[in-house]
C-alpha positions in Angstrom: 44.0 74.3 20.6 42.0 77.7 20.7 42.2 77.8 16.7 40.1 81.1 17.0 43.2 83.1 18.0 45.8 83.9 15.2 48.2 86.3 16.7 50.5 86.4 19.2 52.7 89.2 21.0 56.4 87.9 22.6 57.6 90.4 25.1 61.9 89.9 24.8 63.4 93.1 26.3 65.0 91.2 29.1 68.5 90.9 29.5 69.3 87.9 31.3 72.7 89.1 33.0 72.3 86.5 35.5 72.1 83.4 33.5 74.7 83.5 30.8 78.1 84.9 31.7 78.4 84.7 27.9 75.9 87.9 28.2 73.8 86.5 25.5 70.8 89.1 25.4 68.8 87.1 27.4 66.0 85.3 24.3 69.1 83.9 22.7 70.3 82.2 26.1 70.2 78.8 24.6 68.1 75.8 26.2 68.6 72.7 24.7 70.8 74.1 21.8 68.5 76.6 20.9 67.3 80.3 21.9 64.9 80.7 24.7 62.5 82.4 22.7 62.1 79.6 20.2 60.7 77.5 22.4 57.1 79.9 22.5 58.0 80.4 19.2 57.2 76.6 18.1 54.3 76.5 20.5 52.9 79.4 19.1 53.6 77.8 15.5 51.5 74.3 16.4 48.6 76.5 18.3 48.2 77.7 14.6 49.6 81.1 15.5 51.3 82.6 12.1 51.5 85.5 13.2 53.7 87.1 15.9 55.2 90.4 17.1 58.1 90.2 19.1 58.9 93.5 21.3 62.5 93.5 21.9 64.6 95.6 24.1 68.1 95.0 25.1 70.5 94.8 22.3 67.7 94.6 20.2 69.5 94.5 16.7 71.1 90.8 17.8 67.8 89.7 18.7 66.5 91.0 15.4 69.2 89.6 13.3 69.3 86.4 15.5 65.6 86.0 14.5 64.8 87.0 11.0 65.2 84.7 8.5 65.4 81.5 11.0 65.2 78.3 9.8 63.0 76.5 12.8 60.4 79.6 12.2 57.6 79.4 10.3 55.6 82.2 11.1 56.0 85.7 9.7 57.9 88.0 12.8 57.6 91.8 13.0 59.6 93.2 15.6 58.8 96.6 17.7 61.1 98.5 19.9 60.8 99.0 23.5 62.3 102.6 23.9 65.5 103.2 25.8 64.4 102.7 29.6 61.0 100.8 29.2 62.6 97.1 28.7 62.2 96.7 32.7 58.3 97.6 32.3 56.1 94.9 31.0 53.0 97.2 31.0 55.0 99.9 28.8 56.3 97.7 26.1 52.8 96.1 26.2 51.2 99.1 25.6 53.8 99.8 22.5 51.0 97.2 20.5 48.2 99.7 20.4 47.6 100.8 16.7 49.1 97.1 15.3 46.4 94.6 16.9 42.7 94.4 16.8 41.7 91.3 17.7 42.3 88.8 20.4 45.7 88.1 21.0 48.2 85.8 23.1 50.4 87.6 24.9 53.9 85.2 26.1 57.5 85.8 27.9 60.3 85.1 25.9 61.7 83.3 28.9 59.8 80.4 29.3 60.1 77.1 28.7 57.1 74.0 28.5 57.3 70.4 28.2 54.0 70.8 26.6 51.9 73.0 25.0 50.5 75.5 27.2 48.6 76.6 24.8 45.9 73.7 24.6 44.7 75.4 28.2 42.7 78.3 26.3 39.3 77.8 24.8 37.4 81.4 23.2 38.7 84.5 23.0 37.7 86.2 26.5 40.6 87.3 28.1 42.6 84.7 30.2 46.0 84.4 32.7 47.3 80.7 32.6 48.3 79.8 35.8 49.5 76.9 37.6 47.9 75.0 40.6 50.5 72.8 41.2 52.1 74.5 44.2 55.4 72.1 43.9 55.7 71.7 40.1 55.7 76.1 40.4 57.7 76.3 43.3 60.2 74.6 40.9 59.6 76.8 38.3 60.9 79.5 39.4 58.3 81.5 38.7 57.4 84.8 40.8 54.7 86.4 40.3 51.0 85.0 41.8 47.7 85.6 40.7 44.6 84.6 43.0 41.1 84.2 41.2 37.5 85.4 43.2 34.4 84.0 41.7 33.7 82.5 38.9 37.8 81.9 38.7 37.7 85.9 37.4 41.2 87.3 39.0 41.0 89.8 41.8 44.6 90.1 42.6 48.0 89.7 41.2 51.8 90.2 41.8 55.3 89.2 43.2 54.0 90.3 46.6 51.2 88.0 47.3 52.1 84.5 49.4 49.1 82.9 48.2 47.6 82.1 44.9 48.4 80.5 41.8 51.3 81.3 40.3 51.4 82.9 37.0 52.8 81.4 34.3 53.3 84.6 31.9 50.5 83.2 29.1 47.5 85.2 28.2 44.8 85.7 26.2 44.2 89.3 25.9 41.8 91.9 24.0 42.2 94.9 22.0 40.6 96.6 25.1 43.5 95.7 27.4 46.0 98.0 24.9 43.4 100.8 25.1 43.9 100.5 28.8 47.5 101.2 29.0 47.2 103.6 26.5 45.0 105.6 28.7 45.9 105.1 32.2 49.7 103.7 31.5 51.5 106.6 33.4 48.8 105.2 36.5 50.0 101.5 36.5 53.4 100.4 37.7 53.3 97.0 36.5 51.7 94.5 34.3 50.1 92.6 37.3 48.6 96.0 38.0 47.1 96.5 34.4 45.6 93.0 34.8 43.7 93.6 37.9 42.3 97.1 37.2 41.5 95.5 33.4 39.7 93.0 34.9 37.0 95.4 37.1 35.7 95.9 33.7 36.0 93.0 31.9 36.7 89.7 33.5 39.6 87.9 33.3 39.6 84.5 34.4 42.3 82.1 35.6 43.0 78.8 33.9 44.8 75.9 35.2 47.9 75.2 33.5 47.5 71.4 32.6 50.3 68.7 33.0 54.0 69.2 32.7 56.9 70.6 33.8 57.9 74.8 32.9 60.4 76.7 34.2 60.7 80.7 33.7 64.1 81.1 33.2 65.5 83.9 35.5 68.4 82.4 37.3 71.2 79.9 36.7 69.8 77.3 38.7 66.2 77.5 36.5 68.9 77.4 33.5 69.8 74.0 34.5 66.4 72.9 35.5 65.5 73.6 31.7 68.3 72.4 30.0 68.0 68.9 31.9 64.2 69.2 30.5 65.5 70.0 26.7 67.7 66.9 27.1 65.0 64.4 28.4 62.3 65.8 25.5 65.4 65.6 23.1 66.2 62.0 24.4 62.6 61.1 24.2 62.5 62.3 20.2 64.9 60.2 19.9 64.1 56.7 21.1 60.8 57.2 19.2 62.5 58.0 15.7 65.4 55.6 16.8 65.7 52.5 14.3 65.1 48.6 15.2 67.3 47.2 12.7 70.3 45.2 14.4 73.4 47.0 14.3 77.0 45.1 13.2 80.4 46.3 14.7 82.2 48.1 13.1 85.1 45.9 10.5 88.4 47.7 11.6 90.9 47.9 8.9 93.8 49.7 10.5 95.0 51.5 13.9 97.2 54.2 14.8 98.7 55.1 17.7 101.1 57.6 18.9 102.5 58.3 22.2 103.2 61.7 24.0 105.0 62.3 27.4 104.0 65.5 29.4 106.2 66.9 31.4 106.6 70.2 33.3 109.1 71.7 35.3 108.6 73.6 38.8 110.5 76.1 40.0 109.5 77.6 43.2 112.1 80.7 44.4 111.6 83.4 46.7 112.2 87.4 44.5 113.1 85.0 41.0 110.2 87.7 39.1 113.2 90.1 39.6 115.5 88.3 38.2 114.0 86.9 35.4 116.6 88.7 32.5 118.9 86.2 34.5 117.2 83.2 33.5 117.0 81.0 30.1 113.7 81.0 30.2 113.0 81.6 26.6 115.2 79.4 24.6 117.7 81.3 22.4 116.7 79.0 19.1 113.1 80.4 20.0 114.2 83.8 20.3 113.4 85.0 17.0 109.7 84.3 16.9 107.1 86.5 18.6 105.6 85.6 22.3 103.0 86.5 24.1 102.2 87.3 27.6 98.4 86.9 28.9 97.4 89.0 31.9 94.7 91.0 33.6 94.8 94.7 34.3 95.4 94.1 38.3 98.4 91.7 37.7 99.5 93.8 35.1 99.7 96.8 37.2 101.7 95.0 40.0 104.4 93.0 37.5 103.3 93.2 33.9 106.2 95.4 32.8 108.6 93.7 35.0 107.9 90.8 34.0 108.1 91.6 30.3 111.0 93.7 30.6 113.1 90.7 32.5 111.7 88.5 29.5 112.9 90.6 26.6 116.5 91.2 28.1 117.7 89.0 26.3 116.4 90.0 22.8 113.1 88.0 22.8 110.1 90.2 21.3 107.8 89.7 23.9 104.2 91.6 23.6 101.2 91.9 26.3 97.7 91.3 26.4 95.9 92.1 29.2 92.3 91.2 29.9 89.6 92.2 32.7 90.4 90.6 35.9 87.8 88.1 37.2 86.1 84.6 36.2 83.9 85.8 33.5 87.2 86.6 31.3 87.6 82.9 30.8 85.2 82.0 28.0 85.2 80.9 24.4 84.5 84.0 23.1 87.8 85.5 25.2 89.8 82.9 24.0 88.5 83.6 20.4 89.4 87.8 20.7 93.1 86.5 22.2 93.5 84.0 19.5 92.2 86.7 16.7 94.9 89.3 18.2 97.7 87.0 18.7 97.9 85.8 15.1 97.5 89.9 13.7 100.9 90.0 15.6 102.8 87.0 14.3 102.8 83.9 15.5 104.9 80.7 14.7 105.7 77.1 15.8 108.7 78.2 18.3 105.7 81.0 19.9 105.7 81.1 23.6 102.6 81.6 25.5 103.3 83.3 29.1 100.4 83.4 31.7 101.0 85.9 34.3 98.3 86.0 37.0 95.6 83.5 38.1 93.9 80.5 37.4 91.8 82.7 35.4 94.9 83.6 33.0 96.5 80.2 33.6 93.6 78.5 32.0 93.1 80.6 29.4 96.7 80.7 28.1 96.9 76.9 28.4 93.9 76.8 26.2 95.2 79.1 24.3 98.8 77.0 23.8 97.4 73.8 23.4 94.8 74.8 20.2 96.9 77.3 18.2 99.1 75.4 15.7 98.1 72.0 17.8 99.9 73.0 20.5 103.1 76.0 20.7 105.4 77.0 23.8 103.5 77.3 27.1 105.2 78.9 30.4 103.4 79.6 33.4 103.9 82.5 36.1 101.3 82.6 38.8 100.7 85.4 41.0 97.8 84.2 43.5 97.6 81.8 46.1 95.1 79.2 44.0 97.4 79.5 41.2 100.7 78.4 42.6 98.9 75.4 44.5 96.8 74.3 42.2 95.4 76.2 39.0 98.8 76.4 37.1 100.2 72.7 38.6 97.9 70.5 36.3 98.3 69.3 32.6 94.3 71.1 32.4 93.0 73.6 30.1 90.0 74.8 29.8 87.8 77.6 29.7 84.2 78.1 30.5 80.2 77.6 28.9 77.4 79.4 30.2 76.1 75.8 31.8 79.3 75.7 34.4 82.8 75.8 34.5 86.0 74.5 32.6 83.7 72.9 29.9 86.0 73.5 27.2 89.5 72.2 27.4 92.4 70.0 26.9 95.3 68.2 28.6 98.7 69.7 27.6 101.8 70.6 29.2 104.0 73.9 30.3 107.2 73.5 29.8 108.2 75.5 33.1 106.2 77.0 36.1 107.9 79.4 37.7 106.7 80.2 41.2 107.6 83.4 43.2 106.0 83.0 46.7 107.4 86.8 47.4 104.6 87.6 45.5 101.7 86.4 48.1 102.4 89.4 50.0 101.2 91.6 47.8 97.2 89.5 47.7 94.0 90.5 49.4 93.7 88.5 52.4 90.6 86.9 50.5 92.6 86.3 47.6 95.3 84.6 49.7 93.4 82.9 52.2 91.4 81.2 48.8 93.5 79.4 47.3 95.0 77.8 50.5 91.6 75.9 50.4 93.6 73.9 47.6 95.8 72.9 49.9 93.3 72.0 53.0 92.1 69.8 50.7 95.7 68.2 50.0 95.7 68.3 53.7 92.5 66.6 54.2 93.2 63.9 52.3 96.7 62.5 52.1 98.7 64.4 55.0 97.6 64.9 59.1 100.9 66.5 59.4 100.4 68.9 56.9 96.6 69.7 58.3 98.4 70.1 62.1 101.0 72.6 60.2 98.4 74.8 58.3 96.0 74.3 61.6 99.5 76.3 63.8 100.0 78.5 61.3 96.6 80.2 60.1 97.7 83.2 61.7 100.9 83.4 60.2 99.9 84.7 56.6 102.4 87.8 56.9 105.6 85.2 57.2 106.7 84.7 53.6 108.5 81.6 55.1 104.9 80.1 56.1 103.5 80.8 53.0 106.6 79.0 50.9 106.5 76.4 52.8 102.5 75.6 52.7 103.2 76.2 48.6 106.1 73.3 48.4 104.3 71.3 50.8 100.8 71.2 48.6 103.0 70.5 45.6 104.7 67.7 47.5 101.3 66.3 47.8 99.9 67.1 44.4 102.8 66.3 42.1 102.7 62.5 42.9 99.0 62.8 41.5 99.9 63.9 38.0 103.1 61.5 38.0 100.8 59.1 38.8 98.8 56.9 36.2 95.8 59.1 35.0 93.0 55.8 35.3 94.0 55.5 38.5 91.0 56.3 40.6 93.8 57.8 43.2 94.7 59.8 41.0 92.0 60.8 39.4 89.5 61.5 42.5 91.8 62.8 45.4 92.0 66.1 43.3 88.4 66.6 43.0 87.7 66.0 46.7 84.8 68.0 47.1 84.7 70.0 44.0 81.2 68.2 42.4 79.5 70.0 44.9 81.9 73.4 44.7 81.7 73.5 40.9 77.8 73.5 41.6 77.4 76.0 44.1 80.0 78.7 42.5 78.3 78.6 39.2 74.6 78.8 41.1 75.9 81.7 43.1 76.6 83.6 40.0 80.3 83.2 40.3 80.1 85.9 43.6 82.1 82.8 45.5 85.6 82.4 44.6 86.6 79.0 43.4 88.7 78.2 46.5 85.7 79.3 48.5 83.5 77.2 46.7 86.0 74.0 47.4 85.7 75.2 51.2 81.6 74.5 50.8 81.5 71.6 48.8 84.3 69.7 51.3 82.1 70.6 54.1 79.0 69.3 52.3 81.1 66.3 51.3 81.9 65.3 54.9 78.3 66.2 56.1 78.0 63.1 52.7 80.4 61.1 54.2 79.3 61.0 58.1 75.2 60.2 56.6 77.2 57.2 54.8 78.2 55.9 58.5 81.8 56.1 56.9 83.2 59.3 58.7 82.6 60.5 62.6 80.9 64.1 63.4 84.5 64.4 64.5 86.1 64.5 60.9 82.9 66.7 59.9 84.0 68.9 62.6 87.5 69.0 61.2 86.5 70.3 57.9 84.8 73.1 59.3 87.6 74.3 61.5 90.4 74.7 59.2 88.2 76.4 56.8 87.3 78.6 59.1 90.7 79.2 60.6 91.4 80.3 56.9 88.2 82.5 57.1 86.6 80.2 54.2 82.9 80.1 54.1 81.3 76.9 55.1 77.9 76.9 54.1 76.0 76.5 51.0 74.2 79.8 50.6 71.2 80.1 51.4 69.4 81.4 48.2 70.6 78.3 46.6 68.2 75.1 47.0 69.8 71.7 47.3 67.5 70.8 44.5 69.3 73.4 42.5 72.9 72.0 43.9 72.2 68.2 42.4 70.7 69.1 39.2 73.6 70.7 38.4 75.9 68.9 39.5 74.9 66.8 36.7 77.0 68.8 34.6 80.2 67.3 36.3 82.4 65.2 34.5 82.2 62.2 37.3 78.4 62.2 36.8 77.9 59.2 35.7 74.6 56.3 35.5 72.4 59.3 36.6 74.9 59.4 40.4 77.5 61.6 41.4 80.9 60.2 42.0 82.6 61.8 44.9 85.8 61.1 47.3 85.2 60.9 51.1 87.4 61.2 54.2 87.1 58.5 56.6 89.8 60.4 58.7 92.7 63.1 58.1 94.8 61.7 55.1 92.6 59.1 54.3 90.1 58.4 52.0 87.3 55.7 51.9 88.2 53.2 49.0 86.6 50.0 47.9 89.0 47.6 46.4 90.9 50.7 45.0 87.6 52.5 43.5 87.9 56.5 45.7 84.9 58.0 43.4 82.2 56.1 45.0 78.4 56.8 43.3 76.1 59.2 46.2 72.5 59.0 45.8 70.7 62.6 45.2 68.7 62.7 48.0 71.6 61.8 50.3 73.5 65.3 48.7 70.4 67.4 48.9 70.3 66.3 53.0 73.9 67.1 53.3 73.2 70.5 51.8 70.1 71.0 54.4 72.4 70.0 57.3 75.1 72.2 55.7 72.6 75.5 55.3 71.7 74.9 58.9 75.2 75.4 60.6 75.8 77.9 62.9 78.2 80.3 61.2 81.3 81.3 63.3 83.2 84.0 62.0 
């Protein structure tokens, strides 16, 4: 440890809009249960560093509060305030120190994370970049910018442009001399890589080799994941060494409960019924006294919301509407929180009804909704989109999202009816529509070659409302059996999920710009790529998967900005992870699945997944 040095300088103005949908301001994304910027924080706090100013930027007061008065932080925090415009500008909020330091300092990003100390790598107090030499262990850092060293290791040249070098790890050692610098020439340098360079033609500043470990600077989802699997293996390390040796007894068991609960849901599936609805019992009349609640987004609600509540209230009920932004980010605990808060200011009882009227964004949600508030009220479910009348809305699942993936919240409970409109197709994007049909490839795929020939004939035929009624009631032919069906059964359970370990990955590493049925398209393409490695399906069958998704102008590949390192470390996250494998269903042919003696998840080695992806990325696309 450089014990010479005794302050330290975070720079936090970031906002991290990419990795937390949650739109934490980017230091309190947490890593390992805790905010980004503790983790320099602590470093700081065991290099002997008691001192520390923080320049914040972004939504600077939640840092601030978020911050002050911690208790994991020791050291005394003052906090200075990038002004509005400068929290993109390293070298400006750098320059904000002049006047409050005059001595050497460390300079750190808020968004980095060590599995050890980086800061045993300094020794004196000339000024210093830590950088890494490990071209793999940086490649996998995520880390951008490089730095390459002349003589004497002093650094000639540094910056996001350069394709050679070491790369920078965003740790310094810096002088008072390097503030009068930007306070004199500031308006001359564009950047902090910039400030570096032209600091160091008159005093050096020399390059030292980061020394063992993994880091990540955390700038995308995919780095998110890379760090949080870090945080957990440190965490689980901390804990076999403080774990006990004493032998452990079971536990004596002095009484059981048990209680029993059927789910059951009714489907109704008829052509114009949103126009009738005053026609229909939906709403019981012993129920029609309490308050109920429809959940929609502003799109949906523009195309049916008053119809819909209109229809409901016909009959006396008191109905109200809440209606959220459209889109996947909606569906998060803090949503669910602001819906819950505004539901019970309006009155809410056990004989409440909860009505989704959209998506599987709104179906979700409202499920969650139902099944938490008083234990569980009424739950009804209308969907208006193509994924939502196939799939979303036919399940006893809940859930909403976490900023580490999708669905991580939730619960198994039941609607009492769904009632499906296929009239109301028509009225989708062709995206929209053509996205939720990958539900039912996947039905397809798996349990029906009659069904693949039908959707195969009919791809072009998305205009007919007769196609698209009958493609609805012949996925739910397919799917209902599922849920009937005995929930350990690994049938059951797997047939579902065909495909969606890897789709689940890649939608939440593309930053949700993939629609969830477009995701399911990849990851069964990947999948089969999986299953023909495994000598269990032809190129034939891989051939399949890509045609019908295409016919339904599905993407195929795995995008290309996403690694297929980055696809298998978060598909950790997937709740058929399990004994450090991914479980997955394969086709061996249409309708049928590999199985061995009735097991359908089958355990796929990493390496075998990241090789699917690479064949995957290297498709020729065709539309």
């Amino acid at each position: 440890m450089n014990q010479s040095i005794k302050k330290a300088v975070i720079l936090a103005a970031g906002r991290g809009a990419r990795l937390d949908r949650l739109n934490s301001p980017k230091p309190l994304v947490k890593v390992g249960g805790r905010p980004l910027i503790l983790w320099i924080i602590k470093h700081l706090e065991e290099a002997g560093v008691l001192d520390i100013t923080i320049v914040v930027g972004e939504r600077n007061r939640e840092v601030v509060h978020a911050l002050t008065g911690h208790k994991d932080i020791k050291a005394s925090i003052r906090f200075i305030e990038a002004p509005a415009g400068d929290s993109t500008s390293l070298a400006r909020s750098v320059a904000l120190l002049g006047g409050h330091i005059n001595e050497p300092f460390y300079l750190a990003m808020a968004d980095l994370v060590f599995e050890n100390n980086p800061f045993v790598a300094f020794s004196g107090v000339e000024s210093q970049a830590l950088v890494d030499t490990d071209a793999s262990r940086a490649a996998r850092s995520g880390a951008r910018a490089r730095a390459i060293a002349g003589s004497a290791g002093r650094i000639i040249a540094a910056g996001h442009e350069l394709t050679d070098g070491a790369w920078q790890t965003g740790i310094y050692v810096l002088n008072p001399a390097f503030l009068h610098l930007l306070n004199t020439d500031g308006d001359k340098l564009n950047s902090l890589d910039e400030a570096l360079v032209k600091y160091g033609t008159r005093k050096p500043v020399v390059a030292v080799p980061l020394p063992s470990g993994d880091w990540y600077d955390v700038n995308t989802p995919a780095i998110h994941v890379r760090a949080e699997l870090l945080a957990r293996r440190l965490l689980n390390q901390e804990k076999t060494t403080r774990s006990s040796s004493k032998t452990q007894r079971s536990l004596d068991i002095a009484y059981t409960f048990l209680r029993q609960r059927i789910l059951k849901t009714h489907i109704v599936v008829e052509q114009g019924i949103l126009a009738r609805l005053a026609e229909l019992q939906l709403i019981p009349e012993s129920h029609l006294r309490s308050s109920h609640f429809i959940i929609t987004d502003s799109t949906v609600d523009a195309l049916y919301g008053e119809r819909v509540q209109r229809g409901l209230s016909a009959r006396g009920a008191i109905v109200h509407k809440l209606v959220v932004a459209p889109g996947e980010t909606t569906k998060n605990i803090h949503m669910y929180a602001q819906l819950a808060d505004e539901i019970f200011s309006r009155g809410l009882d056990k004989n409440s009804i909860i009505i989704s009227l959209g998506g599987g964004v709104i179906n979700n949600i409202a499920g969650f909704l139902a099944s938490t508030l008083y234990r569980g009220i009424g739950l009804i479910h209308i969907p208006t989109t193509s994924m939502a009348q196939v799939d979303a809305a036919i399940d006893f699942k809940q859930a909403v999202d976490a900023s580490f993936g999708k669905n991580l919240f939730g619960s198994y409970y039941a609607a009492q009816t769904i009632v499906i409109d296929p009239t109301v197709l028509l009225s989708l994007p062709q995206r929209n529509l053509y996205d939720g049909f990958a539900e039912s490839i996947k039905h397809a795929l798996t349990q029906d070659t009659s069904f693949l020939r039908f959707l195969s004939e009919n791809a072009n035929r998305m205009h007919d409302i007769n196609v698209l009624e009958e493609i609805v009631r012949r996925t739910l032919a397919l799917k209902v059996p599922l849920l009937n069906g005995d929930t350990a059964d690994d049938y059951n359970e797997m047939l579902p999920q065909y495909g969606h370990s890897v789709a689940h990955a890649v939608e939440h590493l593309s930053g949700y710009e993939l629609l969830h049925g477009e995701a399911v398209a990849v990851g069964m393409c990947v999948v089969a790529e999986i299953a023909r490695l495994m000598g269990v399906a032809s190129q034939e069958i891989v051939e399949a998967h890509y045609r019908i998704c295409e016919q339904y102008h599905l993407p195929t590949r795995v995008p290309g900005d996403i690694s297929p390192e980055d696809v298998c470390a978060t598909i950790r996250y997937d709740k058929h992870y399990l004994w450090g494998r991914p479980h997955m269903a394969l086709v061996v042919e249409p309708g049928k699945c590999w199985d061995e003696d009735g097991t359908y998840g089958l355990p796929v080695d990493s390496e075998l997944v990241k090789e699917a992806v690479r064949v995957n990325q290297s498709r020729k696309v065709n539309f």
